[in-house]
N, C-alpha and C positions, 0 to 999 in steps of 0.2 A: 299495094293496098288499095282495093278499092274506095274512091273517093265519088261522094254524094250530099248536097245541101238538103237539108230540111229547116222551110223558112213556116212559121206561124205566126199568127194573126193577135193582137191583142185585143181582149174583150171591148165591145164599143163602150164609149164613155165612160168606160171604167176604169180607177185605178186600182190596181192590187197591193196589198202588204201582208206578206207571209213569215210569220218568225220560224226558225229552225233551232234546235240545236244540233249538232256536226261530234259525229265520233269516227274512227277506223277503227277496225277490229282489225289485226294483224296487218295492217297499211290498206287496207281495204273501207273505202269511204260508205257511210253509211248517215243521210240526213234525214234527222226525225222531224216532221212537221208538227208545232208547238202551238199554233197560234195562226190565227187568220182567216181559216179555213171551217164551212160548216160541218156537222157529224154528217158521216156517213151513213147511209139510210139502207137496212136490212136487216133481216133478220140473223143468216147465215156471216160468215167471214166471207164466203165467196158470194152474197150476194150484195154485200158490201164493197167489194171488191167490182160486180160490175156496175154498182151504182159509180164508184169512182171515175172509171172507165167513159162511162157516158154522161158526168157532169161534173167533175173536175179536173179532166183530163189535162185543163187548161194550166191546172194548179202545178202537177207533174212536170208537166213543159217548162214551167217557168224554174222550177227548181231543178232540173237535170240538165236540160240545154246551155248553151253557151249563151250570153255573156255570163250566168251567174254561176253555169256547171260546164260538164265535160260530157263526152261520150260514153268516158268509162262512171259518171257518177252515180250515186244509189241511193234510195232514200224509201221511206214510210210512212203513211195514216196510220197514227195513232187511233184505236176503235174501241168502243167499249168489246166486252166479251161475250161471247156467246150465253155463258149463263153466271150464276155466281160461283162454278167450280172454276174459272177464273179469271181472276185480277186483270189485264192488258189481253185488249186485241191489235191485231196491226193487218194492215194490208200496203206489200212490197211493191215497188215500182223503180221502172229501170228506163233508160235508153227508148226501148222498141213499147214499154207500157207495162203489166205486170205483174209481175212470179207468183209463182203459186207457194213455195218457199225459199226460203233463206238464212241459213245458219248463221252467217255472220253476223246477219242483221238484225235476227234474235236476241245474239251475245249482245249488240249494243245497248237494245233496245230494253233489257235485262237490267244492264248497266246503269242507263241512265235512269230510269226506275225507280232503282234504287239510293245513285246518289241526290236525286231530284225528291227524295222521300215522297215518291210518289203511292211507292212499295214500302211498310216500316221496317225496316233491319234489328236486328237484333240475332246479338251470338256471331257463333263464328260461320255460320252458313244461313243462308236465305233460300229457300222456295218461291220460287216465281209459279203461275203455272199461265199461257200464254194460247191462245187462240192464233191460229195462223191458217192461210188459204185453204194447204192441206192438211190440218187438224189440227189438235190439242197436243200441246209441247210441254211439258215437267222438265222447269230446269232450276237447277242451281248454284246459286252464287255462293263464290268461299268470298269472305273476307278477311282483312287483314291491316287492322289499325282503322278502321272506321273506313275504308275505301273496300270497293269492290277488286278482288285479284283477278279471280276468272269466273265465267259462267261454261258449264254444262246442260247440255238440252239433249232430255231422249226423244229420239227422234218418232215419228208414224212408223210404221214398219216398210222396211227397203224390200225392196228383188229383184232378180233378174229378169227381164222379160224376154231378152235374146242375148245366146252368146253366139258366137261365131255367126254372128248374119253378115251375108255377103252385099255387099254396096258395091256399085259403080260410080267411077268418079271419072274426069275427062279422060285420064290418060292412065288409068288401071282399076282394079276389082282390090276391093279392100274388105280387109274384113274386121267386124267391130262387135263389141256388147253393148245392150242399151240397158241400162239398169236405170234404177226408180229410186229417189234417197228423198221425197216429198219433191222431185220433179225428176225429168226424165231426161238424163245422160247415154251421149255415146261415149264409150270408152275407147281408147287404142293407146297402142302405147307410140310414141314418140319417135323410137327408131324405125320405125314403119317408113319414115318420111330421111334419116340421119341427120334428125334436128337434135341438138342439148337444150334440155329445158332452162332456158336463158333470157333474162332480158331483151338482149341484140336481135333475138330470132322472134320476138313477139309477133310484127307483121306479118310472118309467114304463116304463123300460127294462127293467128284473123282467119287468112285467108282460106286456109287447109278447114277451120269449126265452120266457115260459112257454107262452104263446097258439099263436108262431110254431110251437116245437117240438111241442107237441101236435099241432098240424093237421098237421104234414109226417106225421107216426109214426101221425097216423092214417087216411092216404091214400097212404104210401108206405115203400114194405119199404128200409130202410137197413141193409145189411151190405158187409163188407168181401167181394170177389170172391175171396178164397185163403183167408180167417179166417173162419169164422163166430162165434166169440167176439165178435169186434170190428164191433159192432150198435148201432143207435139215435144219433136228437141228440143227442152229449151240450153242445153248450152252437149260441149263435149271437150272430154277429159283426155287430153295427151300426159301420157303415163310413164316413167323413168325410175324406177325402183322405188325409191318415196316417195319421190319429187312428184309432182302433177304441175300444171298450164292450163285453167280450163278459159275455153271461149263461151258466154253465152249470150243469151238475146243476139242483139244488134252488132256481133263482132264486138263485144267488150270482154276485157279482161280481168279476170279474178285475181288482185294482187293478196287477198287470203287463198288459205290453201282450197276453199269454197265447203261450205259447211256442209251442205243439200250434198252435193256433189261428193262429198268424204262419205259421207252412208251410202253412195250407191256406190264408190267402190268397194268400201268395204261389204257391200252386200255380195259382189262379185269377184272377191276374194274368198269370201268364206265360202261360196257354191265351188269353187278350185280348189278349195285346201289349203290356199297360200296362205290363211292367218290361222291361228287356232282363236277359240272362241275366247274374252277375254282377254287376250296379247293386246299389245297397245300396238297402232300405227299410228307412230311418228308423222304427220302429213304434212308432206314440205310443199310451199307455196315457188312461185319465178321468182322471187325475192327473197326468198329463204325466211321466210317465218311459218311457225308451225301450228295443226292444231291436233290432239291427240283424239285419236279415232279407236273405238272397241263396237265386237258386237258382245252387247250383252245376255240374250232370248233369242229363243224362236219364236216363228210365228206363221200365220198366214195371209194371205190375200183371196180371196175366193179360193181360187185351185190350186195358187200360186203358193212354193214354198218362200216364206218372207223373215228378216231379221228384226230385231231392234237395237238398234245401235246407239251409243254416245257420242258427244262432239262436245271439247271443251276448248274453250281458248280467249282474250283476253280484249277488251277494247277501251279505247283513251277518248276522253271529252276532247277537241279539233277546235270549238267557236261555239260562238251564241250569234246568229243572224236575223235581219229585218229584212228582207229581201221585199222590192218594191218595183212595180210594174207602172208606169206614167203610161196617162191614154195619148197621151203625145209622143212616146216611144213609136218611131215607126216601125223599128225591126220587133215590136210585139215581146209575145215570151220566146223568142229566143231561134235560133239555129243550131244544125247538128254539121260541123266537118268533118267527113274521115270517107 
C-alpha cells in the first residue's frame, strides 16, 4: 500500500472547538458537524461547497485526519437549503476534500434530523427532502416505535457515460464502465484482478482504485454533460455478483455498500439487461452489510439515456463530540498515514 504523511498547520493563535455528532450507516462512518463552525456562504450547495473548500477547509482537517479521525473517515456541513422546497442542506467531505454526493451520508444525515427533532415526525413514515452537491434528494424515513428504521433517497438521475472503455494500466489494457450515480464511478468486476471481495484483500484493492482512476483521468475528460462542477473518478467499484468493494477519494474504503455508487451500478445494469426494472438489488458491502437498490423511471441527461433509482438502508447514532484544537498543538489539525 502506498504510504504518504500529510502534516497541517493550525490556525495561528487560535483555538478550535468543533462539536459533532457521529453515526454509521451500515458500519460506514459518517460525522455531522453540530456546532462550532460559521454558515456556509452561497447561494447554490456547490457554491457552498466551494466556500467550504476555500475557508474552512481547516475545519475538515481537523475532523477527518488523525489524531481525532482516520483515512477512511467521513463527515458533513450541515447548510441551509437551497430554497424552501427543502428542509436540510449539506455539503460532503472526505480524506482528499469533497463529494459531490453521498448516499450514506444522506441516510445519516436523514437520520439524525430526525431524531434530533430537527425534522417533526409524525406517523409511520417521514419525508425529508435534502439539498445535496449534486441536487435535490426526496427521501424517506420509515419509522418504527418512535426511532428511525431506515431511510430511502431517490436519487438525481444515473447513466452510463462509457461501457467497455479501454484503460491502460502498468502491466495490461483493462477494460471498465464509468457510470454517474451523483458522482462518477468506474466499474470492473473484481475477477479481472482473482481478488474475493474480502476484508484481507482491502490493500490491494487501494491499490488497483488508485492505479484504475489515475489512468481513466489521464486519458479521458470525465464531466457531467449539464454540470461542469461535477468532474473526475471520484472512486471505483470492484464487482462480484452482489457484493461490490468501492475505493474512492484518497484510497478509502466504502465499508457501506456506497450509496452514489449503488445508482451508478445499477444504472449500468439496467443499460445490460441484468436487472429488470423495479427488482431489488440486494447490495453487499466488504463486510456484508446491505443496502437495497431499484431503478424506479427513466429519464434523461441531455443526450444521455438516464435512470432514477432508490437506495435504502439504515444508520445508528456512534457519539456526541467536542473536538478541540489547542494553538499550542504543534502537530495542528492533524496528519494523514497510509
Amino acid at each position: 500500500m502506498r504510504q504518504h504523511i500529510h502534516m497541517s498547520q493550525a490556525p495561528s493563535g487560535r483555538q478550535l472547538m468543533v462539536t459533532t455528532v457521529d453515526y454509521h450507516t451500515e458500519g460506514e462512518p459518517f460525522r455531522i458537524v453540530s456546532g462550532g463552525v460559521p454558515p456556509l456562504v452561497g447561494r447554490s450547495i456547490l457554491e457552498k461547497r466551494r466556500y467550504a473548500l476555500e475557508h474552512l477547509d481547516h475545519i475538515r482537517q481537523l475532523l477527518v485526519f488523525e489524531p481525532r479521525g482516520h483515512a477512511d473517515m467521513y463527515g458533513g456541513f450541515v447548510t441551509e437549503p437551497e430554497d424552501d422546497g427543502a428542509q436540510l442542506g449539506v455539503v460532503f467531505f472526505h480524506n482528499a476534500g469533497y463529494s459531490t454526493a453521498c448516499g450514506h451520508g444522506t441516510i445519516a444525515l436523514v437520520t439524525w434530523a430526525i431524531e434530533a427533532a430537527i425534522v417533526p415526525a409524525g406517523g409511520s413514515t417521514v419525508e425529508v427532502v435534502v439539498d445535496v452537491p449534486s441536487g435535490r434528494l426526496v427521501t424517506v424515513a420509515t419509522m418504527q416505535q418512535g426511532r428511525v428504521q431506515s431511510v430511502r433517497f431517490r436519487n438525481v438521475p444515473s447513466f452510463v457515460l462509457f461501457d467497455n472503455l479501454r484503460v491502460a494500466l502498468e502491466t495490461r489494457v483493462l477494460e471498465v464502465a464509468v457510470a454517474y450515480g451523483g458522482a462518477f464511478y468506474a466499474i470492473v468486476p473484481a475477477d479481472r484482478f482473482a481478488l474475493p471481495i474480502e476484508p484481507a484483500f482491502v490493500p490491494r484493492f487501494v491499490e488497483l482504485g488508485r492505479e484504475i482512476k489515475a489512468a481513466i483521468e489521464a486519458q479521458q475528460s470525465i464531466v457531467h454533460p449539464l454540470q461542469q462542477d461535477l468532474e473526475g473518478i471520484y472512486g471505483v467499484i470492484f464487482t462480484s455478483a452482489n457484493r461490490n468493494v468501492t475505493v474512492f477519494a484518497d484510497g478509502e474504503i466504502d465499508r457501506s455498500p456506497c450509496g452514489s455508487g449503488t445508482s451508478a451500478r445499477l444504472a449500468l445494469m439496467d443499460r445490460r439487461g441484468e436487472l429488470a426494472r423495479g427488482a431489488a438489488l440486494m447490495h453487499e458491502s466488504v463486510i456484508g452489510t446491505r443496502f437495497v437498490g431499484r431503478v424506479v423511471a427513466e429519464d434523461r441527461v441531455g443526450d444521455l439515456p438516464a435512470v432514477i433509482t432508490e437506495v435504502e438502508g439504515s444508520a445508528y447514532l456512534t457519539g456526541y463530540h467536542q473536538f478541540v484544537l489547542s494553538a499550542y498543538d504543534p502537530i495542528g489539525t492533524g496528519f494523514l498515514i497510509r
